[in-house]
FIKOLZA-1660 file (N, C-alpha, C; in steps of 0.1 Angstrom, whole numbers, plus 5000, padded with zeros to 4 digits):
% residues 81
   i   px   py   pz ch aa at
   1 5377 3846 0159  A  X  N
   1 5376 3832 0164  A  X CA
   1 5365 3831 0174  A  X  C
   2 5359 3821 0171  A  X  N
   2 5342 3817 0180  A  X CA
   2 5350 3813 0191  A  X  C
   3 5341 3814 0204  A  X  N
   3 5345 3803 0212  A  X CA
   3 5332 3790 0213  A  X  C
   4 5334 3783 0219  A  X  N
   4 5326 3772 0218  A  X CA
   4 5319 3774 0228  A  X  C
   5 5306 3772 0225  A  X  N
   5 5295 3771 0242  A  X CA
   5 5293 3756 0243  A  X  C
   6 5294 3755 0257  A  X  N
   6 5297 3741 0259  A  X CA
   6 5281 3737 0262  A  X  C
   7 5271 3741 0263  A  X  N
   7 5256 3737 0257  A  X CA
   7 5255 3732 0246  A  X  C
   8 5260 3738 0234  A  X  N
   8 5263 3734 0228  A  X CA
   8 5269 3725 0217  A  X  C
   9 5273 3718 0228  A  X  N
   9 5283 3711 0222  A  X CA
   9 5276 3699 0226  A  X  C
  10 5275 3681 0211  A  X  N
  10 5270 3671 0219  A  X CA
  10 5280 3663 0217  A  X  C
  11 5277 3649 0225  A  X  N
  11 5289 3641 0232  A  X CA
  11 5283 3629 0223  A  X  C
  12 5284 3633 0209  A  X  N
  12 5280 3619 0202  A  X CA
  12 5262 3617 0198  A  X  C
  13 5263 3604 0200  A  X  N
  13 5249 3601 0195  A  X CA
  13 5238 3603 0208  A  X  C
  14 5244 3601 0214  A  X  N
  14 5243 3599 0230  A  X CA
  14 5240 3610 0240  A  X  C
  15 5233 3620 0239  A  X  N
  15 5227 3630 0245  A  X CA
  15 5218 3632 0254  A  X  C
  16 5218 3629 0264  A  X  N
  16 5207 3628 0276  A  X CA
  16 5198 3640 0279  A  X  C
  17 5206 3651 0270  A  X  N
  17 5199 3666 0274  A  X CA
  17 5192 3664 0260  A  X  C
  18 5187 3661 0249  A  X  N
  18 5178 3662 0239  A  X CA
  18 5168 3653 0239  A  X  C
  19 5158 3659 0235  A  X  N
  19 5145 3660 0239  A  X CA
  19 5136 3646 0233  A  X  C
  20 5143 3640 0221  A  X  N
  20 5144 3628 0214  A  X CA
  20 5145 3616 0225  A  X  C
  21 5159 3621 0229  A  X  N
  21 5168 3608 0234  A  X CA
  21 5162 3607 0252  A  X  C
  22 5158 3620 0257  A  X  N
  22 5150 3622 0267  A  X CA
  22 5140 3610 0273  A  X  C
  23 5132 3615 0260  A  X  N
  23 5120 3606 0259  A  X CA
  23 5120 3587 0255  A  X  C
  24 5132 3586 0247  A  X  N
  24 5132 3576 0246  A  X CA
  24 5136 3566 0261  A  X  C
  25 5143 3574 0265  A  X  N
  25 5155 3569 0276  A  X CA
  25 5142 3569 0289  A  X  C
  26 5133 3578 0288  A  X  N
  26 5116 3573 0298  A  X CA
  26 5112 3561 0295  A  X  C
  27 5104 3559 0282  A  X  N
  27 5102 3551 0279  A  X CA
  27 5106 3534 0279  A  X  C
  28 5121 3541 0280  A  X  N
  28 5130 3526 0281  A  X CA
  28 5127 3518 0295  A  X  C
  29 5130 3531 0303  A  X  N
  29 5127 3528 0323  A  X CA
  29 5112 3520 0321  A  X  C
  30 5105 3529 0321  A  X  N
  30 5095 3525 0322  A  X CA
  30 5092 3511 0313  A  X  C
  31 5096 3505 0301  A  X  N
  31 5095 3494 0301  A  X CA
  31 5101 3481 0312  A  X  C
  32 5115 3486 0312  A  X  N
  32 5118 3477 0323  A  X CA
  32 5116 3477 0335  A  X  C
  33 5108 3482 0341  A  X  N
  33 5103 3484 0355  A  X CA
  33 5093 3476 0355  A  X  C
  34 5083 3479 0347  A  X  N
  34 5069 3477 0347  A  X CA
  34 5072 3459 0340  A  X  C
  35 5072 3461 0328  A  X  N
  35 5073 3449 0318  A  X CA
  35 5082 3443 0318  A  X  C
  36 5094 3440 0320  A  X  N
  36 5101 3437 0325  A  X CA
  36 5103 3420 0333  A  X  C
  37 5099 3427 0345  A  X  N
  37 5094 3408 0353  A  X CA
  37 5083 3408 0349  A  X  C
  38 5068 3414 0343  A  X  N
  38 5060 3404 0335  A  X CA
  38 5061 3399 0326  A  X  C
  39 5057 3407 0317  A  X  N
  39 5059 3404 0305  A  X CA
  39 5065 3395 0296  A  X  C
  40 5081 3401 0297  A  X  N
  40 5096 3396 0290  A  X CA
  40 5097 3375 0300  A  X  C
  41 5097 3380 0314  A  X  N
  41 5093 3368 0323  A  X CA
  41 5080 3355 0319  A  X  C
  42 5070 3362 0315  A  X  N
  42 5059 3352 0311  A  X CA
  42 5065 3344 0295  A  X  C
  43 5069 3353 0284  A  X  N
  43 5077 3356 0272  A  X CA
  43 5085 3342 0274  A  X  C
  44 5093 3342 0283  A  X  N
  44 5107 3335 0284  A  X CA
  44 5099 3319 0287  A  X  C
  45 5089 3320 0297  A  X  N
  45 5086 3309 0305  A  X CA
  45 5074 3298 0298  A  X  C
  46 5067 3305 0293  A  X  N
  46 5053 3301 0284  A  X CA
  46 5060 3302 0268  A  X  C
  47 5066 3310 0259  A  X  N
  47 5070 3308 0246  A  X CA
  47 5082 3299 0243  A  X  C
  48 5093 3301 0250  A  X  N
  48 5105 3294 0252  A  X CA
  48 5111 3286 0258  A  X  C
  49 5099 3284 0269  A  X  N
  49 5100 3273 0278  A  X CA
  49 5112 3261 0288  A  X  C
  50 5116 3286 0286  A  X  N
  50 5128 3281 0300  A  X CA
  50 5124 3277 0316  A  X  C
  51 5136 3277 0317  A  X  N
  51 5133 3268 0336  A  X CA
  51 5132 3279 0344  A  X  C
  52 5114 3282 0355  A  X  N
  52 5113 3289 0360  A  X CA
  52 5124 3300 0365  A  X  C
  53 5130 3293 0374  A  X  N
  53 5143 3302 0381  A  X CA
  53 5154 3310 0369  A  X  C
  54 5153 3304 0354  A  X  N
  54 5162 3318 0351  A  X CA
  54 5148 3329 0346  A  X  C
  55 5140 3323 0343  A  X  N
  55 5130 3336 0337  A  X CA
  55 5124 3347 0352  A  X  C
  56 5129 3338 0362  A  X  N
  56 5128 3350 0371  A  X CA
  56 5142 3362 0374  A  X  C
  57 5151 3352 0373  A  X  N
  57 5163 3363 0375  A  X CA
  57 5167 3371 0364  A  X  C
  58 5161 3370 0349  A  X  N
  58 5163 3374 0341  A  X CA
  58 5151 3386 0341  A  X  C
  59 5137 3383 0350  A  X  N
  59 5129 3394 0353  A  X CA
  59 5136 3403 0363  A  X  C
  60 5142 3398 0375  A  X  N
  60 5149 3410 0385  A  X CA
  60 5158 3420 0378  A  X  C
  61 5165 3407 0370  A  X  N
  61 5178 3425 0363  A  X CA
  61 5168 3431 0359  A  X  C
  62 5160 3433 0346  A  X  N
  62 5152 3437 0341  A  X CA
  62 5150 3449 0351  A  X  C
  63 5146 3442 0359  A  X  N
  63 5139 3456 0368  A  X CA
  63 5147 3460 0374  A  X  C
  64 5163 3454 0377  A  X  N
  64 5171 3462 0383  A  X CA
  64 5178 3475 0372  A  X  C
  65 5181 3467 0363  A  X  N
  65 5185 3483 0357  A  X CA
  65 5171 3490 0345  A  X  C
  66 5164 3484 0350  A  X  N
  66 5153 3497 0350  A  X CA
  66 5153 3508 0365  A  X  C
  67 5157 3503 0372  A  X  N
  67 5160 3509 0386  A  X CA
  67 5170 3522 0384  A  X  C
  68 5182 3516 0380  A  X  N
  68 5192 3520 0380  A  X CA
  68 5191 3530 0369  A  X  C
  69 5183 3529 0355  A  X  N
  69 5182 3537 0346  A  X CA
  69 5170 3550 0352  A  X  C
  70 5165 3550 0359  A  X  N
  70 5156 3556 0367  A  X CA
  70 5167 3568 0377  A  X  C
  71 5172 3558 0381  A  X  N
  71 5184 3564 0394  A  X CA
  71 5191 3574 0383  A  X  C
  72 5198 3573 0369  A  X  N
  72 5205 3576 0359  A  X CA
  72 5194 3595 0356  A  X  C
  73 5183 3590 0351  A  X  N
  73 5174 3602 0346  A  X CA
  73 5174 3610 0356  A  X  C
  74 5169 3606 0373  A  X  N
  74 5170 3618 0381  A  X CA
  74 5181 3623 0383  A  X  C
  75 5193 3615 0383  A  X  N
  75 5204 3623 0387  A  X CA
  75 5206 3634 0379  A  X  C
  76 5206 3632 0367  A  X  N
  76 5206 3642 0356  A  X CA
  76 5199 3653 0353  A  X  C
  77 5188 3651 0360  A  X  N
  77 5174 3660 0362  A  X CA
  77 5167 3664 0348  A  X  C
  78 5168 3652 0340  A  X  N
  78 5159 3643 0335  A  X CA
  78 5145 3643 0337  A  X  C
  79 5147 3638 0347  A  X  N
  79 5129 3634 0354  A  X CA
  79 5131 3643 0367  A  X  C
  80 5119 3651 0367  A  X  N
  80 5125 3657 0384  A  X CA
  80 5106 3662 0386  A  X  C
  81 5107 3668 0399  A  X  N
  81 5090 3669 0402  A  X CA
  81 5082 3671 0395  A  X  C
% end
């Protein structure tokens, strides 16, 4: 009988330790940090021609859980020096 190495073992599709999902999960941050309140913000305000005040609170989350997805990668040591 094997025993199981718990390295090993993944939690789904959803793996924060592989090297795929790694990178994707940078890339994500770093979209919503950066692009985020511009971009998606200008997007909302000039193409769809919502009312200033949501295309900006719709820019803050943006960059709030890009914050928080940032906060997410270091804790995990994900991203580290």
């Amino acid at each position: 009988m094997k025993l199981r190495n718990s390295q090993n073992d993944s939690k789904g599709f959803f793996n924060p330790n592989s090297k795929i999902i790694s990178v994707l999960l940078v890339l994500t941050m770093a979209f919503l940090i950066f692009a985020g309140p511009t971009y998606v913000s200008f997007l909302l305000s000039k193409i769809l021609n919502l009312d200033y005040i949501l295309t900006m609170v719709v820019g803050l989350s943006l960059f709030l859980l890009g914050i928080l997805l940032l906060y997410f990668l270091v804790r995990n040591k994900i991203i580290s020096k």
